[in-house]
C-alpha positions in Angstrom: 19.3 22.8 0.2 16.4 23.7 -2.0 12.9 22.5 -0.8 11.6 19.1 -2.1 9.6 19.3 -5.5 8.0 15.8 -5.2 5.4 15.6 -2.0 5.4 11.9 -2.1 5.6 11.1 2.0 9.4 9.7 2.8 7.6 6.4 4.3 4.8 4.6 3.1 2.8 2.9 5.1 2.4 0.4 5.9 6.3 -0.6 6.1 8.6 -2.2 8.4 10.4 -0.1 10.3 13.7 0.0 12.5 15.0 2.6 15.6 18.0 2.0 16.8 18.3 3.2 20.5 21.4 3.6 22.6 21.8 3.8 26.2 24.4 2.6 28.6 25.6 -1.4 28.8 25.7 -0.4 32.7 24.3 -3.9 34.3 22.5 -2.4 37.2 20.1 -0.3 34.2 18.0 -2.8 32.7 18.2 -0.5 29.9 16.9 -3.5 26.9 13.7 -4.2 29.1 13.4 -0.2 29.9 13.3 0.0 25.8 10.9 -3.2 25.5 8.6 -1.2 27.9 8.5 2.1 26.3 7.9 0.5 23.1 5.3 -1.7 24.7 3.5 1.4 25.4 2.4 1.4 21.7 1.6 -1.6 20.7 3.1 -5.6 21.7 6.6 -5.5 21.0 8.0 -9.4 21.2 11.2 -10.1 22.7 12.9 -11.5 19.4 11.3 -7.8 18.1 15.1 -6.2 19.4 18.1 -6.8 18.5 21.3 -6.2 21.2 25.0 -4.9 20.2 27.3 -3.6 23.1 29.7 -0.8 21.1 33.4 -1.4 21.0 34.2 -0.6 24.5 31.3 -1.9 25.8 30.1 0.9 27.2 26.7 1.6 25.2 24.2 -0.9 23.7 22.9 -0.7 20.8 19.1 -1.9 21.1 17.7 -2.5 17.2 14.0 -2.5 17.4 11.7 -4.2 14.2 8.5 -2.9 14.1 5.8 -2.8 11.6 3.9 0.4 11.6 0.7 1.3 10.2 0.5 4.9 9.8 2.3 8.4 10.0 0.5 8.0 13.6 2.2 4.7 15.1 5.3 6.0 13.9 5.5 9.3 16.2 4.2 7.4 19.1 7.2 5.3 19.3 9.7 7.9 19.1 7.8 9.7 22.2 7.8 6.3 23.4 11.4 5.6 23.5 12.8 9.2 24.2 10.9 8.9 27.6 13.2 5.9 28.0 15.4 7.6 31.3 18.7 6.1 30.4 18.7 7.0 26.5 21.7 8.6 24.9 20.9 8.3 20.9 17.5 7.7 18.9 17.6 7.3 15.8 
């Protein structure tokens, strides 16, 4: 792939912004509060902030997280954020 011409940034802050994490639907891992709590880290994150989908076989949830971000800099501290989560399997 040839490098990008255009240095415009790929997000412009500020924006709302959405990672979706996926860990195990296993009911002894609070994995949605273990997500709430890693993204807490960065700023207040509201319950009603996440969304929750189990996958097909009900294995994995699917936690959807709405956040609006300020800068380049809020943005990396939630991904640290959530791949410290223990239990995580996906970020994206």
């Amino acid at each position: 792939m040839p490098p990008r011409q255009d240095q415009r940034p790929l997000v412009e802050f500020p924006c709302d912004y959405q990672f979706k994490v996926f860990g195990p639907a296993d009911p002894d891992v609070d994995f949605v509060a273990a997500v709430q709590r890693a993204a807490g880290t960065v700023m207040p994150v509201p319950r009603d902030a996440l969304r929750v989908r189990k996958s097909r076989e009900g294995t994995y949830l699917c936690v959807t997280l709405m956040v609006r971000l300020l800068n380049q800099q809020q943005l990396n501290a939630f991904y640290t954020a959530l791949r410290g989560v223990p239990q995580l399997r996906y970020l994206l």
